[in-house]
TORKOL-4160 file (C-alpha; in steps of 0.2 Angstrom, whole numbers, padded with zeros to 4 digits, m for minus):
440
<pt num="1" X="1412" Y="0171" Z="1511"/>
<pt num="2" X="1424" Y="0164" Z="1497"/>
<pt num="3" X="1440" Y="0168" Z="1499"/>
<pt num="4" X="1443" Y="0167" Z="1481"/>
<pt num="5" X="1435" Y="0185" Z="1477"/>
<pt num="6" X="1450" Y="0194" Z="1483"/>
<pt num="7" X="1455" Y="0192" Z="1463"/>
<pt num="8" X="1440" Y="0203" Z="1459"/>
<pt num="9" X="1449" Y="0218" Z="1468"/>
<pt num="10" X="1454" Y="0225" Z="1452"/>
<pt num="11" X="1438" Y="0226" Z="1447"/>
<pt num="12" X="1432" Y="0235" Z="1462"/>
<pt num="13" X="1447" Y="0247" Z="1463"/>
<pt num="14" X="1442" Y="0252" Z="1446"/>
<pt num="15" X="1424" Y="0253" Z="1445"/>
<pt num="16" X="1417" Y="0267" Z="1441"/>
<pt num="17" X="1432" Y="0270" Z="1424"/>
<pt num="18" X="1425" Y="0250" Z="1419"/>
<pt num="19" X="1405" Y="0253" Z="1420"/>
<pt num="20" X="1409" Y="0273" Z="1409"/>
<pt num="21" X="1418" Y="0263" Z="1398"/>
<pt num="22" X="1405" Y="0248" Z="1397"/>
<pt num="23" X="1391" Y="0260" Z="1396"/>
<pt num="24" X="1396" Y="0272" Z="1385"/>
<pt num="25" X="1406" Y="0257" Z="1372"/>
<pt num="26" X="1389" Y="0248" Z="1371"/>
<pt num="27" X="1379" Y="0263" Z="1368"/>
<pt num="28" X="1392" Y="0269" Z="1355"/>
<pt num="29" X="1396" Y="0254" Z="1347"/>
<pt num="30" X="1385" Y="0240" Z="1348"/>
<pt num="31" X="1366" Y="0250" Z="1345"/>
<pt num="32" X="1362" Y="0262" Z="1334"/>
<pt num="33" X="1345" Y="0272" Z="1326"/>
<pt num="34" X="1332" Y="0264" Z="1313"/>
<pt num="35" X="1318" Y="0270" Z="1305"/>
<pt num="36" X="1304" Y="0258" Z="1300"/>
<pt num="37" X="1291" Y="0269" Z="1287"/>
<pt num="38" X="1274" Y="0260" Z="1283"/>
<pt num="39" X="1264" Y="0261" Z="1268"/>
<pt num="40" X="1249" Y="0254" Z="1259"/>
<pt num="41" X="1248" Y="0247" Z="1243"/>
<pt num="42" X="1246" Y="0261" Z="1233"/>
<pt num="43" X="1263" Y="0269" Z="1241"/>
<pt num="44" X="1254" Y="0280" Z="1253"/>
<pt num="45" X="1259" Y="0284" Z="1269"/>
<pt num="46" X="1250" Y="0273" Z="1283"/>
<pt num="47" X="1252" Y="0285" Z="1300"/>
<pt num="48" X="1246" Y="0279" Z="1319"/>
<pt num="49" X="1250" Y="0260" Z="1316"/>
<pt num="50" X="1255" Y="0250" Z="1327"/>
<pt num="51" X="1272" Y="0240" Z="1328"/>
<pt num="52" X="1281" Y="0230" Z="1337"/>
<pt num="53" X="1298" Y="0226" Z="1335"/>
<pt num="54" X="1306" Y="0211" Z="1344"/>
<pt num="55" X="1326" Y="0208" Z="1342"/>
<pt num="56" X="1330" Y="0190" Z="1337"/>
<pt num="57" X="1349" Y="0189" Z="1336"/>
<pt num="58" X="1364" Y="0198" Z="1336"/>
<pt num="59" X="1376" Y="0203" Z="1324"/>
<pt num="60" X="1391" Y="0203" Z="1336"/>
<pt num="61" X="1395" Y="0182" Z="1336"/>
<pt num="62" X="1399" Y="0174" Z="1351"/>
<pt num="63" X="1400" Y="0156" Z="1354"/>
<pt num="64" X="1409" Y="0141" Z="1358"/>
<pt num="65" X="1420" Y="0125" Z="1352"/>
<pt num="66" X="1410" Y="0113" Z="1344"/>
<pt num="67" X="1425" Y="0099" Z="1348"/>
<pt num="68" X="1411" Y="0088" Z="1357"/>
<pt num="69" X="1397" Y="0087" Z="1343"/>
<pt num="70" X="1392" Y="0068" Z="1345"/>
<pt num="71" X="1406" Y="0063" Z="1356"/>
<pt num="72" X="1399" Y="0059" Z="1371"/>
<pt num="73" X="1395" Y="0041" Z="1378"/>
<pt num="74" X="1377" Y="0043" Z="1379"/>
<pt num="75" X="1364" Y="0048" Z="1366"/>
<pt num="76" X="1356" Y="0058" Z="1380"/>
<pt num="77" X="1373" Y="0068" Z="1384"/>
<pt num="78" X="1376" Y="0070" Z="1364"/>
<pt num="79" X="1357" Y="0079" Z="1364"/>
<pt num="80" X="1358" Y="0087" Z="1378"/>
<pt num="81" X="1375" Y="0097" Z="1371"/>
<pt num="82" X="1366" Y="0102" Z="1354"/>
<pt num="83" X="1350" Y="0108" Z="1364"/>
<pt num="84" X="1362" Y="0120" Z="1377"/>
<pt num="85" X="1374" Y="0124" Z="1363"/>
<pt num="86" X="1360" Y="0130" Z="1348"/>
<pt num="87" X="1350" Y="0140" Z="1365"/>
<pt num="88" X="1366" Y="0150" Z="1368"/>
<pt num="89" X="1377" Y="0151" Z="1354"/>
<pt num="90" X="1377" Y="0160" Z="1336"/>
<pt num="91" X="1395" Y="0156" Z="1333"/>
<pt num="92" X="1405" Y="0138" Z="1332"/>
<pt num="93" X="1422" Y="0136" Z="1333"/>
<pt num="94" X="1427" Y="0119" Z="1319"/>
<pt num="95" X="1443" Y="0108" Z="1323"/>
<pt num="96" X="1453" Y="0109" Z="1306"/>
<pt num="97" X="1466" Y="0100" Z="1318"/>
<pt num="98" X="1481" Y="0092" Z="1303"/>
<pt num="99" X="1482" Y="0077" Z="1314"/>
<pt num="100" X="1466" Y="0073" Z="1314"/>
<pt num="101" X="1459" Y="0080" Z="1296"/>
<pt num="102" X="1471" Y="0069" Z="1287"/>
<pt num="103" X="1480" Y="0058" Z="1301"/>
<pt num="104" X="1486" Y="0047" Z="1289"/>
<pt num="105" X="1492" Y="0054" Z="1273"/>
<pt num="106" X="1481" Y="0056" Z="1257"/>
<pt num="107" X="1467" Y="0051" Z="1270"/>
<pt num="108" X="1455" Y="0063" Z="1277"/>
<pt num="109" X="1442" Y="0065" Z="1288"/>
<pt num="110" X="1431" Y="0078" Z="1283"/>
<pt num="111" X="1414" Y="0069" Z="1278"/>
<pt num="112" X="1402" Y="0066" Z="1294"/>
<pt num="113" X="1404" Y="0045" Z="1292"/>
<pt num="114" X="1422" Y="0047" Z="1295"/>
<pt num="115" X="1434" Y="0036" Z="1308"/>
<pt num="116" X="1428" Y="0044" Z="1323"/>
<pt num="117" X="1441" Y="0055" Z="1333"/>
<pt num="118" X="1439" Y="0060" Z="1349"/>
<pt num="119" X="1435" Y="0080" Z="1352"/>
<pt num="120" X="1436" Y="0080" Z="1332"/>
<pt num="121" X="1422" Y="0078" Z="1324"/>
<pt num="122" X="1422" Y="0079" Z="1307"/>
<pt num="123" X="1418" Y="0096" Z="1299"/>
<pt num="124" X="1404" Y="0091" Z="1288"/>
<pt num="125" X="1396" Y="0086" Z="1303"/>
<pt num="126" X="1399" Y="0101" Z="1311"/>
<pt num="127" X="1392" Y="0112" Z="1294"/>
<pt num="128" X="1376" Y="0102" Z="1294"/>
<pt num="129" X="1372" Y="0107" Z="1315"/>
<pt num="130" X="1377" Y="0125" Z="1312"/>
<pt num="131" X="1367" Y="0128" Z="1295"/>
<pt num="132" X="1353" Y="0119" Z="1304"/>
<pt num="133" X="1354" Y="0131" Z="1318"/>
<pt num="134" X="1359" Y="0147" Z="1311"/>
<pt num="135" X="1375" Y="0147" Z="1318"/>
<pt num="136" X="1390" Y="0155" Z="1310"/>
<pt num="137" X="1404" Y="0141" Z="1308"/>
<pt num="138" X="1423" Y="0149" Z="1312"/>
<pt num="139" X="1438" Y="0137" Z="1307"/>
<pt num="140" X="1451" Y="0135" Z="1320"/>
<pt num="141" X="1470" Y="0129" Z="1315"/>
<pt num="142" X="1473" Y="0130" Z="1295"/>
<pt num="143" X="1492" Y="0130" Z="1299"/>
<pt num="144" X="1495" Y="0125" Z="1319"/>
<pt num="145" X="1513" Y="0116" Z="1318"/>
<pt num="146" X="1508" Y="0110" Z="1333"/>
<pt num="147" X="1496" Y="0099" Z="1329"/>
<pt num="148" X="1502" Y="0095" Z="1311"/>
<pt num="149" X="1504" Y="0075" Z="1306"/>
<pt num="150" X="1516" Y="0066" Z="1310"/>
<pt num="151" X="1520" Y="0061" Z="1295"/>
<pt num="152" X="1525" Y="0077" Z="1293"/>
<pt num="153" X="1537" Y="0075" Z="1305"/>
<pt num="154" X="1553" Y="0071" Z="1295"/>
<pt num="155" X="1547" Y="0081" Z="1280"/>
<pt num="156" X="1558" Y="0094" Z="1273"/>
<pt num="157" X="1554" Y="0114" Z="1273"/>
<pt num="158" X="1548" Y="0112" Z="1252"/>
<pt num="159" X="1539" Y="0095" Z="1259"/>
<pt num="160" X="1530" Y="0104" Z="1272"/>
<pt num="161" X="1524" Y="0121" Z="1262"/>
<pt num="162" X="1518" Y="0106" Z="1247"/>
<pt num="163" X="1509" Y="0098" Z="1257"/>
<pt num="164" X="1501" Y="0114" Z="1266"/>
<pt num="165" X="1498" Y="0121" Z="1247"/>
<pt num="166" X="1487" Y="0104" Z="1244"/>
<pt num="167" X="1476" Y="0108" Z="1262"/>
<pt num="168" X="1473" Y="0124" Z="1259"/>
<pt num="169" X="1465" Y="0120" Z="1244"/>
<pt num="170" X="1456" Y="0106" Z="1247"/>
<pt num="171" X="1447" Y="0115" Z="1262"/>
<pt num="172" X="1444" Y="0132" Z="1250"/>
<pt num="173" X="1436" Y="0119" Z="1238"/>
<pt num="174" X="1426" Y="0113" Z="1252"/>
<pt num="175" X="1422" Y="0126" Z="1264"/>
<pt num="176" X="1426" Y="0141" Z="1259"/>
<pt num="177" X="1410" Y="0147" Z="1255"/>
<pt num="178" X="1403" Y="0140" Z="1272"/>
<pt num="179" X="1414" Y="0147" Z="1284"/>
<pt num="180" X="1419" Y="0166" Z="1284"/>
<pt num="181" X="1432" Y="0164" Z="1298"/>
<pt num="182" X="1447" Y="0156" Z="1293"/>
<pt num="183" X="1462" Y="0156" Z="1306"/>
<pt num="184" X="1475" Y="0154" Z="1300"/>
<pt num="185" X="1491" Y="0155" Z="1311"/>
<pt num="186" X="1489" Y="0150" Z="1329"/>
<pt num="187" X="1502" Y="0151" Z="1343"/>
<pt num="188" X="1521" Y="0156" Z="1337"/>
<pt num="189" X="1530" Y="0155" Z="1353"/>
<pt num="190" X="1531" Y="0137" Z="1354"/>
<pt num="191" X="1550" Y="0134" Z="1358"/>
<pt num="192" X="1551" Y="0119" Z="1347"/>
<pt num="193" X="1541" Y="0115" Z="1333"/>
<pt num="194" X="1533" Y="0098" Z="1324"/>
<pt num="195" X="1540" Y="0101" Z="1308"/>
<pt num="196" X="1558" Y="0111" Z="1300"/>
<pt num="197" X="1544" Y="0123" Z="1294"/>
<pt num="198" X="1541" Y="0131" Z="1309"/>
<pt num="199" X="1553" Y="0140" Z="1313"/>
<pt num="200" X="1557" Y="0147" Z="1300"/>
<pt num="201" X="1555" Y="0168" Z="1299"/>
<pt num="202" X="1543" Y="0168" Z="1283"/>
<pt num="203" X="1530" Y="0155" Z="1293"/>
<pt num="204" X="1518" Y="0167" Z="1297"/>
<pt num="205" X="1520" Y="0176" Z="1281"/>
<pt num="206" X="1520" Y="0162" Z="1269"/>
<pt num="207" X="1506" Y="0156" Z="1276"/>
<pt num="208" X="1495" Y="0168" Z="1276"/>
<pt num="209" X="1501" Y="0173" Z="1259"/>
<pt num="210" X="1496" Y="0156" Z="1253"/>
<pt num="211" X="1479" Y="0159" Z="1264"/>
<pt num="212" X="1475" Y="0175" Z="1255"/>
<pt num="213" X="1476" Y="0166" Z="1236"/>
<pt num="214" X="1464" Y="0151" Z="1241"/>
<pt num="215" X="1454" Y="0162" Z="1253"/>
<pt num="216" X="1453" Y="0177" Z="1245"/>
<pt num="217" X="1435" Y="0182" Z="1250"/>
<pt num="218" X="1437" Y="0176" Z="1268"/>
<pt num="219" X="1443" Y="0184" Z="1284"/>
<pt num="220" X="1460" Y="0180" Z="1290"/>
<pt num="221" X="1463" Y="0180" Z="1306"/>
<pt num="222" X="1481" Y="0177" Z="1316"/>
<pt num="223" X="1477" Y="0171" Z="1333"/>
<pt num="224" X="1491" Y="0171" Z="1349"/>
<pt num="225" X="1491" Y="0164" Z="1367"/>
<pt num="226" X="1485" Y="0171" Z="1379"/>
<pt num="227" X="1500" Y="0179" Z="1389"/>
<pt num="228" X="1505" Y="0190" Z="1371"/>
<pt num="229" X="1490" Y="0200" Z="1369"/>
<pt num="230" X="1484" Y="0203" Z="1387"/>
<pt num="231" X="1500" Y="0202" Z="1400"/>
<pt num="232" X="1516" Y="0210" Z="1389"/>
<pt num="233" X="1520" Y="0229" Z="1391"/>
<pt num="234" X="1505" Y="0238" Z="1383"/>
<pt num="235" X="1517" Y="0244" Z="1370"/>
<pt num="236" X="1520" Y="0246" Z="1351"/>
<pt num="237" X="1536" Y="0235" Z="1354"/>
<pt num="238" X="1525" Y="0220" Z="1362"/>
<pt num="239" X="1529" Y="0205" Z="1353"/>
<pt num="240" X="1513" Y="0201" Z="1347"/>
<pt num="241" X="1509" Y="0218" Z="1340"/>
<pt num="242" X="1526" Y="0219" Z="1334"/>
<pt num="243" X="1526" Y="0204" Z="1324"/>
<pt num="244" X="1508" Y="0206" Z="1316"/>
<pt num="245" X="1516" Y="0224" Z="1311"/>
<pt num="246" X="1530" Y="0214" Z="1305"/>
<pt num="247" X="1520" Y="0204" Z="1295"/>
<pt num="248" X="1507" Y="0218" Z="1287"/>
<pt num="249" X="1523" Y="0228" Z="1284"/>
<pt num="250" X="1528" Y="0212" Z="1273"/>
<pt num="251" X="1513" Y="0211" Z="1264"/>
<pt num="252" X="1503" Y="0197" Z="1273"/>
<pt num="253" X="1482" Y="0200" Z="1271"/>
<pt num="254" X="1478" Y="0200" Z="1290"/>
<pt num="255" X="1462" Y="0205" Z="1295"/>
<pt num="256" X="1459" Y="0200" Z="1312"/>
<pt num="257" X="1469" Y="0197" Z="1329"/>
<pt num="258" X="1465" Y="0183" Z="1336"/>
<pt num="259" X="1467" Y="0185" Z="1357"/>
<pt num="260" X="1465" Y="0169" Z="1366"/>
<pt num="261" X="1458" Y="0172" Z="1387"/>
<pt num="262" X="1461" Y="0155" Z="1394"/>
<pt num="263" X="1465" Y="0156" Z="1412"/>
<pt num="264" X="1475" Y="0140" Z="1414"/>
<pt num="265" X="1481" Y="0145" Z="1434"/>
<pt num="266" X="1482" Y="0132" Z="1447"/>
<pt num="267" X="1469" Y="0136" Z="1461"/>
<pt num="268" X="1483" Y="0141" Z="1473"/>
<pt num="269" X="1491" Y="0154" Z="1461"/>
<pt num="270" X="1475" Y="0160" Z="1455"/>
<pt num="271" X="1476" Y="0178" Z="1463"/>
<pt num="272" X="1495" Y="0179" Z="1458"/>
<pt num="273" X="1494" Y="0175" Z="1438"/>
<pt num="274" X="1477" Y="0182" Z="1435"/>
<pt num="275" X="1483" Y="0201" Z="1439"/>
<pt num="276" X="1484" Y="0205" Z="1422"/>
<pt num="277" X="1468" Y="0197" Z="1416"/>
<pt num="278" X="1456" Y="0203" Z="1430"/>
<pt num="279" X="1459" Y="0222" Z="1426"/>
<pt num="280" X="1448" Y="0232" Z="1419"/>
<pt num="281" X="1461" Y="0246" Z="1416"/>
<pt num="282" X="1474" Y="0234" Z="1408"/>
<pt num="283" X="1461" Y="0224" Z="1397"/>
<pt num="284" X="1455" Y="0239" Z="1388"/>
<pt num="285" X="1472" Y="0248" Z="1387"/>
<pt num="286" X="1477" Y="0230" Z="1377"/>
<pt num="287" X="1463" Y="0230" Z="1368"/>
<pt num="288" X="1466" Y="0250" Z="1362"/>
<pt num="289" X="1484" Y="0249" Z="1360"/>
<pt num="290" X="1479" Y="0233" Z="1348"/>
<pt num="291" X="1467" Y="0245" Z="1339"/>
<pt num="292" X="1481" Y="0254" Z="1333"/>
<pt num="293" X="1485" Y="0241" Z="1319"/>
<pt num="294" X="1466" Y="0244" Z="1311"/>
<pt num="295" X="1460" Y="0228" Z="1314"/>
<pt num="296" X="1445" Y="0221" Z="1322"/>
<pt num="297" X="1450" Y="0209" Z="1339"/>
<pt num="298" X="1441" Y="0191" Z="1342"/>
<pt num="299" X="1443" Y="0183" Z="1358"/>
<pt num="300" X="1447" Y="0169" Z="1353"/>
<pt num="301" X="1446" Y="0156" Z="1367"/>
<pt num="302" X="1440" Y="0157" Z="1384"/>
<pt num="303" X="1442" Y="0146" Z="1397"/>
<pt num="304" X="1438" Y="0155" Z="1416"/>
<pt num="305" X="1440" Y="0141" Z="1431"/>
<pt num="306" X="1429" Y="0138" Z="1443"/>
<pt num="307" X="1439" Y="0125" Z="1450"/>
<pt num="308" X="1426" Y="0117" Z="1459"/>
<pt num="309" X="1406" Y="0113" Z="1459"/>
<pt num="310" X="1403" Y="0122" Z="1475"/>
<pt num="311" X="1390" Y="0134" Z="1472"/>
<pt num="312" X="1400" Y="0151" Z="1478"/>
<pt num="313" X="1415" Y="0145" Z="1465"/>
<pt num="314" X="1402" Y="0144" Z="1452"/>
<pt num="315" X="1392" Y="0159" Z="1456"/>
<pt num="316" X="1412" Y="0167" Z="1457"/>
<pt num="317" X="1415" Y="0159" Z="1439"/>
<pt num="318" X="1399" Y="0168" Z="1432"/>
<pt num="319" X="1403" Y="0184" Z="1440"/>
<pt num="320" X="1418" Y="0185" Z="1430"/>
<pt num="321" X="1410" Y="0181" Z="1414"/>
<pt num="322" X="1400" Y="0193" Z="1415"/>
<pt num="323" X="1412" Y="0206" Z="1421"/>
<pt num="324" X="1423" Y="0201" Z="1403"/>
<pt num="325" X="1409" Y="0197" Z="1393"/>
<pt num="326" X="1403" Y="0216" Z="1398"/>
<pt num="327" X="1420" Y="0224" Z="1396"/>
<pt num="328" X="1423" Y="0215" Z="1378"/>
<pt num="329" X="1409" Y="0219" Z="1369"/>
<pt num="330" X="1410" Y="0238" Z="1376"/>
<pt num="331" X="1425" Y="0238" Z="1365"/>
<pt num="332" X="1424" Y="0244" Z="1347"/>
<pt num="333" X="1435" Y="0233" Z="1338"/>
<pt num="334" X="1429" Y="0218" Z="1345"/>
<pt num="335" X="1420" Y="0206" Z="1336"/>
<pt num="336" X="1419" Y="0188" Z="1343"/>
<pt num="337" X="1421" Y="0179" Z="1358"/>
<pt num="338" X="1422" Y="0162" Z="1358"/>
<pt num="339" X="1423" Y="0152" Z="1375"/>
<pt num="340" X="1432" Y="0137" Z="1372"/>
<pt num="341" X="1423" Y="0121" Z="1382"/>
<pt num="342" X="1406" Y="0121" Z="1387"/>
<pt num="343" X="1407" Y="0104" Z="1396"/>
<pt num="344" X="1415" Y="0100" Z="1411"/>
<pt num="345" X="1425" Y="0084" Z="1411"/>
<pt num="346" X="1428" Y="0084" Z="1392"/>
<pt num="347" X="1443" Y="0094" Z="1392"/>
<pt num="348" X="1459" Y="0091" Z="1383"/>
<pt num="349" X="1472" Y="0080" Z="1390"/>
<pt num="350" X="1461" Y="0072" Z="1401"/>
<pt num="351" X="1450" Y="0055" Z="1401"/>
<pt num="352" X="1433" Y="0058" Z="1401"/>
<pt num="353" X="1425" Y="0064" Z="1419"/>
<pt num="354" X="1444" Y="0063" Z="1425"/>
<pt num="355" X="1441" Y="0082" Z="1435"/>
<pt num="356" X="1460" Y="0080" Z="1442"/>
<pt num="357" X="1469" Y="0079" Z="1425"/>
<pt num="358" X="1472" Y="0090" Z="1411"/>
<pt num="359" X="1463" Y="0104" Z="1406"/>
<pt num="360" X="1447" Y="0094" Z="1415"/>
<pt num="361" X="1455" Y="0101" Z="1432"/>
<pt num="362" X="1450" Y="0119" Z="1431"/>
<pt num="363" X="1428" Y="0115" Z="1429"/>
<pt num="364" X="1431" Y="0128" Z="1419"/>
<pt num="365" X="1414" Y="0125" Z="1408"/>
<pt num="366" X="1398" Y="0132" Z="1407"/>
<pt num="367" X="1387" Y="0115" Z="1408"/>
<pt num="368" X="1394" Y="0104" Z="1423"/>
<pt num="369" X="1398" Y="0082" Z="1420"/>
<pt num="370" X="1381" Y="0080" Z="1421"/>
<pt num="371" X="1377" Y="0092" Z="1406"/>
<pt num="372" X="1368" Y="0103" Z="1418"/>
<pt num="373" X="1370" Y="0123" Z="1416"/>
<pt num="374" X="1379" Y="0131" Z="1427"/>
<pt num="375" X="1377" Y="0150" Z="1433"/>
<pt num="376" X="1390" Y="0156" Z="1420"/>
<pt num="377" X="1379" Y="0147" Z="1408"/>
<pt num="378" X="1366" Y="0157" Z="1410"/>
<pt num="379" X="1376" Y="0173" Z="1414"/>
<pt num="380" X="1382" Y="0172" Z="1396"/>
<pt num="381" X="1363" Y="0170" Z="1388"/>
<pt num="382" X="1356" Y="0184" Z="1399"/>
<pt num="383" X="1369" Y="0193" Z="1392"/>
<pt num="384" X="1364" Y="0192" Z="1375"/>
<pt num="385" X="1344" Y="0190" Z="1375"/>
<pt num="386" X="1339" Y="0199" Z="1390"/>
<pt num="387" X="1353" Y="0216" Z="1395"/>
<pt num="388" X="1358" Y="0216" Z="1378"/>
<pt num="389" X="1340" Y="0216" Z="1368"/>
<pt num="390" X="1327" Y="0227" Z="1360"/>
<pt num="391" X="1309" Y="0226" Z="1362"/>
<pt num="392" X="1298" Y="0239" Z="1359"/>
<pt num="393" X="1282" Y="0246" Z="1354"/>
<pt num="394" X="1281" Y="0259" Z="1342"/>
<pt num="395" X="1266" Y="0272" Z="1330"/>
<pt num="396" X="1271" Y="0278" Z="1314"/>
<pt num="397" X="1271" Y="0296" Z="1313"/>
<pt num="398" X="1261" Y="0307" Z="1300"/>
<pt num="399" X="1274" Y="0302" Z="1288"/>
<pt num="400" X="1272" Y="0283" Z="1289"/>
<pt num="401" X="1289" Y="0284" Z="1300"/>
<pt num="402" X="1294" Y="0277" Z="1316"/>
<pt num="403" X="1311" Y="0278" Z="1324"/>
<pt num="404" X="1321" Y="0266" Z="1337"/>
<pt num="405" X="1339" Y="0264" Z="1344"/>
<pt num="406" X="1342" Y="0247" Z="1346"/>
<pt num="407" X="1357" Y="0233" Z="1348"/>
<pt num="408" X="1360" Y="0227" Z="1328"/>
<pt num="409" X="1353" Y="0210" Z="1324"/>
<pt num="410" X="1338" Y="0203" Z="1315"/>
<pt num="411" X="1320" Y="0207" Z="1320"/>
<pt num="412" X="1305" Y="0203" Z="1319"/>
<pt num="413" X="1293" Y="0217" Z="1315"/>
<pt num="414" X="1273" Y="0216" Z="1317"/>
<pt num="415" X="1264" Y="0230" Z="1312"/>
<pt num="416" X="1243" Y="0232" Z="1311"/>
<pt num="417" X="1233" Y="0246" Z="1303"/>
<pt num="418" X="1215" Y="0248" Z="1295"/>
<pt num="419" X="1214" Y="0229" Z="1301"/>
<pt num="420" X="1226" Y="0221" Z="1292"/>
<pt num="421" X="1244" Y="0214" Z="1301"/>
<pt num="422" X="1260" Y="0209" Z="1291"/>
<pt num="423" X="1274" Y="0203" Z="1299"/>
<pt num="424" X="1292" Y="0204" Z="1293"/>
<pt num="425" X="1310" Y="0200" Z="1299"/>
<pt num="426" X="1323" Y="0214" Z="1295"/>
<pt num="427" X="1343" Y="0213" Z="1297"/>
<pt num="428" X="1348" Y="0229" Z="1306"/>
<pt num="429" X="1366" Y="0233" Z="1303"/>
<pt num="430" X="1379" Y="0242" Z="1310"/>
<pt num="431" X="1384" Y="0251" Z="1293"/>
<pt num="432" X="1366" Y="0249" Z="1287"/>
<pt num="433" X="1355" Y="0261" Z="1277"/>
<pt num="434" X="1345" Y="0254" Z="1290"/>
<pt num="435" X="1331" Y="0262" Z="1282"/>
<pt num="436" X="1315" Y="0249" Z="1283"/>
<pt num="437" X="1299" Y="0252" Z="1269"/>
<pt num="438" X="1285" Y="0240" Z="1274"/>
<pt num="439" X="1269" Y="0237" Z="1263"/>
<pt num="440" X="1253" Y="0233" Z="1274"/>
């Protein structure tokens, strides 16, 4: 037996209070009651047909980063990622990285013929796979000091908010009608930042003020590491609710809170630091206390380690997946999760296959080197189209009328009477009429 699964204890200890609250969350908040009424042409009621209704999506979005679109050294590998991400995914998270939109200044990289950098593709790029594949595109580091230019560097504090002014609008003009999601601040704590800018106390403020008058129909969304939102007090006075407060009291449009999960532990410490994050009682009092500020939650960035191809550390990898996965969307106020890699051996701050260095070291992806799915791969999808689906088959009443509780998404609905069949796709919401009239 792996010795590792003594980090699951919380989960055991806690059982019965996690799967009342995952039972009762997803019944609550994630399905809901539909009526499908038939008619003929004439506006009459059609009773005793037959329909079928067969979920095709969801409206919840979950994904992953799409920092490896054509990067890979091998056509095959590059395939291979578009095939396992379009299969799983309905969310991509873009890299609007400064340093490497516009690494040199007045020069950026946003069309798909750009200078290629690596783990940054270039965002028209990304746009064309996800409209191809129906996946909902989610921009990722508008203002991240951390990874601003470095001819920024030097800049003064006016220098710095021109040149942010001037991004801004050149991705609203481009993008802002492709991408709802728009992130705008991203890790605060840093103890020194890139530019004067930084640290200065209207960062989070200005910028997302600024963010609001060039994104003004798009979500805004202020995202933290992961030790703020799930391993502080559980208080009002945390410093990741307290500053958000702090920054809504001042008038910033923030719409979202952005909660990043990436489990960055060595293997020996593993049981030690992951305390907070493997507890079913803590990870939903976080999530309620956040609910407090009125704001749906995104898990942002996910990154659970399986340290190791062996099969039990991959089967454990999954296990926890679907344990958070479970837990998460239970949860009213979330609304995304994005795991961060899906390859292993592509990670960041690590050569390519290097499993030893940087962010590589964990295996913390859901498709191995070889661009073969592992178990948490899997877990993830049966997630989404198999627990959580809705297929059924239904008669219209007297009235024309047949009812079904379902999770929300698109389906397809076939229906047959008096030898005719029609087909249609309908988009069940979760503040819907939800209220489907269907002409044989």
């Amino acid at each position: 037996m792996n010795d590792r699964r003594k980090i699951l204890e919380a989960f055991e200890q806690n059982k019965d209070y996690m799967e009342e609250r995952i039972q009762s969350g997803i019944e609550q908040n994630r399905k809901g009651y539909a009526e499908i009424c038939v008619k003929d042409a004439d506006g009459n009621a059609v009773p005793d047909a037959k329909i079928s209704i067969t979920q095709k999506s969801h409206d919840f979005k979950y994904g992953a980063n799409l920092f490896m679109l054509d990067e890979f050294e091998t056509e095959e590998k590059n395939e291979l990622y578009k095939k396992y991400f379009a299969d799983a995914f309905n969310m991509a998270t873009l890299p609007f990285y400064w340093d490497a939109t516009e690494p040199e200044k007045g020069k950026t990289r946003y069309a798909k013929d750009s200078e290629k950098v690596y783990r940054r593709p270039p965002i028209d790029l990304c746009i064309d796979f996800c409209e191809k594949h129906d996946i909902e595109p989610r921009e990722h580091a508008l203002a991240y000091d951390a990874f601003f230019p470095n001819w920024l560097k030097d800049a003064s504090i006016n220098e710095v908010k021109q040149a942010l002014d001037k991004r801004y609008k050149e991705i609203s003009d481009r993008y802002s009608d492709k991408i709802p999601t728009i992130e705008v601040t991203n890790e605060m704590e840093w103890a020194n930042g890139k530019t004067a800018f930084y640290t200065e106390p209207d960062y989070v403020e200005w910028c997302f003020k600024l963010a609001e008058k060039y994104f003004p129909a798009n979500q805004l969304v202020i995202n933290e590491w992961t030790g703020l939102p799930w391993a502080d007090r559980c208080m009002s006075t945390d410093k990741y609710y307290s500053y958000i407060e702090a920054n809504m009291l001042k008038g910033a449009r923030i719409d979202a809170i952005g909660m990043q999960f990436h489990m960055f532990y060595r293997a020996e410490d593993e049981y030690k630091h992951t305390r907070p994050f493997y507890d079913p009682v803590k990870l939903y009092s976080h999530m309620d206390l956040y609910a407090k500020l009125g704001k749906p939650i995104q898990v942002t960035e996910v990154t659970i380690p399986a340290y190791s191809n062996d099969p039990e550390d991959e089967a454990l990898q999954a296990e926890i997946i679907e344990k958070l996965y479970s837990i998460w969307f239970s949860h009213p106020n979330v609304e995304q999760i994005i795991y961060w890699n899906l390859p292993d051996g592509y990670a960041a701050f690590a050569p390519q296959g290097d499993m030893t260095a940087g962010e590589n070291y964990y295996y913390g992806g859901l498709l191995r080197f070889d661009m073969t799915p592992k178990p948490a791969y899997y877990a993830i999808k049966n997630l989404f189209e198999k627990k959580w689906h809705t297929e059924d088959a239904l008669t219209s009443d007297n009235g024309g009328t047949a009812k079904f509780k379902g999770f929300y998404g698109k389906y397809d609905v076939k229906i047959e009477a008096g030898g005719k069949t029609v087909s249609r796709e309908i988009s069940f919401r979760k503040n819907g009429r939800n209220h489907f009239e269907i002409v044989l």
